[in-house]
C-alpha positions as CSV (number, residue, x, y, z in Angstrom):
1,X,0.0,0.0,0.0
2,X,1.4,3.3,-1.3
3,X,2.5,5.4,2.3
4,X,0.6,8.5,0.7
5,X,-2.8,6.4,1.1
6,X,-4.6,6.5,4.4
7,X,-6.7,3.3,5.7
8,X,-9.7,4.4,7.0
9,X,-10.9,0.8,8.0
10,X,-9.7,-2.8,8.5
11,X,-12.3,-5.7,9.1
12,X,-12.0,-9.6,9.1
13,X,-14.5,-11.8,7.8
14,X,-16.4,-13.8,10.8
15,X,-15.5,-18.0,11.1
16,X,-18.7,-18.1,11.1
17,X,-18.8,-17.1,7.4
18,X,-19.0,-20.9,6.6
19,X,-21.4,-22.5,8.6
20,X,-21.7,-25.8,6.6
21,X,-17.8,-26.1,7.0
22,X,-17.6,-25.7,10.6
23,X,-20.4,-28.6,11.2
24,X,-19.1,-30.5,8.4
25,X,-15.7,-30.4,10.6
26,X,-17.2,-31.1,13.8
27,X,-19.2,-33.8,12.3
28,X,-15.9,-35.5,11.3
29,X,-14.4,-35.4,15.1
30,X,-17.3,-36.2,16.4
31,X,-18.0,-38.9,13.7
32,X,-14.5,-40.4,14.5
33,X,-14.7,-40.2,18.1
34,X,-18.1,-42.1,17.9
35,X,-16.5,-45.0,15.8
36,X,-13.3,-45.0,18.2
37,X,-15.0,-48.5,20.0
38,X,-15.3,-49.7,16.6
39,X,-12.1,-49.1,14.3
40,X,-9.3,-47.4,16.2
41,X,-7.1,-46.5,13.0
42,X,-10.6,-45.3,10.9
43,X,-11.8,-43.4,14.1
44,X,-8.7,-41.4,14.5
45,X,-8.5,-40.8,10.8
46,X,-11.6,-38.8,11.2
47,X,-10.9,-37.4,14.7
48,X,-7.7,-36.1,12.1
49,X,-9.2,-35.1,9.0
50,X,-12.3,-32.9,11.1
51,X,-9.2,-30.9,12.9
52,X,-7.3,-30.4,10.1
53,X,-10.2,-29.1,8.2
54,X,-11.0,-26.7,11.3
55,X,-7.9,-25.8,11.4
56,X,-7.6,-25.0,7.8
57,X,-10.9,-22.7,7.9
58,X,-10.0,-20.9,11.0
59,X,-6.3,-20.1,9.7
60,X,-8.6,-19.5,6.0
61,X,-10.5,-16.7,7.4
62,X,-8.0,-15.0,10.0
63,X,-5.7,-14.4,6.6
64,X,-8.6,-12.4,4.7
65,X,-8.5,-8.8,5.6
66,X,-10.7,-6.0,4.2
67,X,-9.4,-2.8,3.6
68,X,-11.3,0.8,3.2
69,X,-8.6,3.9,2.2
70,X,-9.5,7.0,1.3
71,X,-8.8,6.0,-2.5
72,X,-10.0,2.2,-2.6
73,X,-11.9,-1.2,-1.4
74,X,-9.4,-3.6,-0.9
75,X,-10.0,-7.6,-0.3
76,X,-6.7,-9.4,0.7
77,X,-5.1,-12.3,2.1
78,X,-6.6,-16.0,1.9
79,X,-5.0,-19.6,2.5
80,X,-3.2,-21.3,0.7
81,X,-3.4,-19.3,-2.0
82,X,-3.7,-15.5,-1.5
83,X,-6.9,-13.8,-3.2
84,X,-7.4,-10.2,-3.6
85,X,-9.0,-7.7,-5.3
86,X,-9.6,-4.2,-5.2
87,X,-11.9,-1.3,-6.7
88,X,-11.2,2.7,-6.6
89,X,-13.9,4.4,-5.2
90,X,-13.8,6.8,-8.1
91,X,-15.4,4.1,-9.9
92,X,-17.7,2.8,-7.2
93,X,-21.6,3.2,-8.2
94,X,-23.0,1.2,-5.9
95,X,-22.7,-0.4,-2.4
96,X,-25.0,-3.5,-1.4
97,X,-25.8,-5.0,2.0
98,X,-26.5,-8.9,0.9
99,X,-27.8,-11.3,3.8
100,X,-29.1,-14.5,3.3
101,X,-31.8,-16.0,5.8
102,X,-29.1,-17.7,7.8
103,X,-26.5,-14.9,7.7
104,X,-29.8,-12.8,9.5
105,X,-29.6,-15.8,11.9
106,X,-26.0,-15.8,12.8
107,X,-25.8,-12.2,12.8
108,X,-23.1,-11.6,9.9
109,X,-23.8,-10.2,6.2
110,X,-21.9,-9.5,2.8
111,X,-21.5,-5.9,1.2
112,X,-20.9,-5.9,-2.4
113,X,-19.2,-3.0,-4.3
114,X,-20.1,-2.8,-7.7
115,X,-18.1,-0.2,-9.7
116,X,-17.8,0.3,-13.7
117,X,-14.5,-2.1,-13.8
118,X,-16.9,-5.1,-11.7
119,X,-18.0,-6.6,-8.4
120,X,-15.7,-7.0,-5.6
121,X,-17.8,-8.5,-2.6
122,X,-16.5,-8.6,0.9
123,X,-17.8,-12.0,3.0
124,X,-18.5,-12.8,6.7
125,X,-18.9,-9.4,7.8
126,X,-20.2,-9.5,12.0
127,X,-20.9,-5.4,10.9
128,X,-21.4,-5.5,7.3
129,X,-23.6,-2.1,7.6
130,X,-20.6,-0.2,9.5
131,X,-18.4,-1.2,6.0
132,X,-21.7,0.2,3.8
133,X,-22.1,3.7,5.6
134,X,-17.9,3.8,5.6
135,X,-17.3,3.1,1.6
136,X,-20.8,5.2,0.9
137,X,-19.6,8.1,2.8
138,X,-16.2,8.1,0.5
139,X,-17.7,8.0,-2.8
């Protein structure tokens, strides 16, 4: 980031971005833990797999970061592979709140920037509207 641009706000996604993927990990451990009397070596293979897959999302989501300056929307970081993107807000035209019925549940929403170059959208947010009032009061 050039050291002439000023961040005006830095947010994480929430884990519980992924609900599916945290009960599909938890379902493994507890999965393999259940089958522990039964198969030792198949038990503990899914005790494994569950925490490594837990693992994976938690470290996943702490990498993303989103970024508001006073010249763009920046999305950032990812694991294992780093994914970004970014818009100016010079050619921001519109900035979306998005919540699906079980994002209203778990408290967390999306906010979707669509500009005249595309459509960056920003996942997982615990205070997606705080991001919305932020990038609207910019452009």
């Amino acid at each position: 980031m050039p050291r002439n641009e000023l961040q005006l706000l830095v947010d994480n996604p929430s884990i519980l971005r992924r609900p599916f993927w945290i009960l599909g990990a938890v379902s493994l451990v507890c999965t393999g833990l259940a089958a522990a009397a039964l198969v030792h070596v198949a038990a503990l293979l899914l005790c494994l797999a569950g925490l490594v897959f837990g693992i994976w999302l938690a470290v996943d989501t702490a990498a993303v970061e989103y970024v508001v300056t006073d010249r763009r929307v920046l999305r950032q970081g990812g694991f294992p592979a780093r994914r970004g993107g970014e818009v100016p807000l010079e050619f921001v035209r519109e900035v979306r709140l998005l919540r699906t019925p079980l994002q209203t549940a778990l408290g967390i929403g999306d906010v979707e920037v669509v500009s005249t170059k595309g459509t960056l959208r920003l996942e997982g947010l615990e205070a997606p509207e705080r991001l919305q009032e932020k990038i609207r009061s910019l452009i």
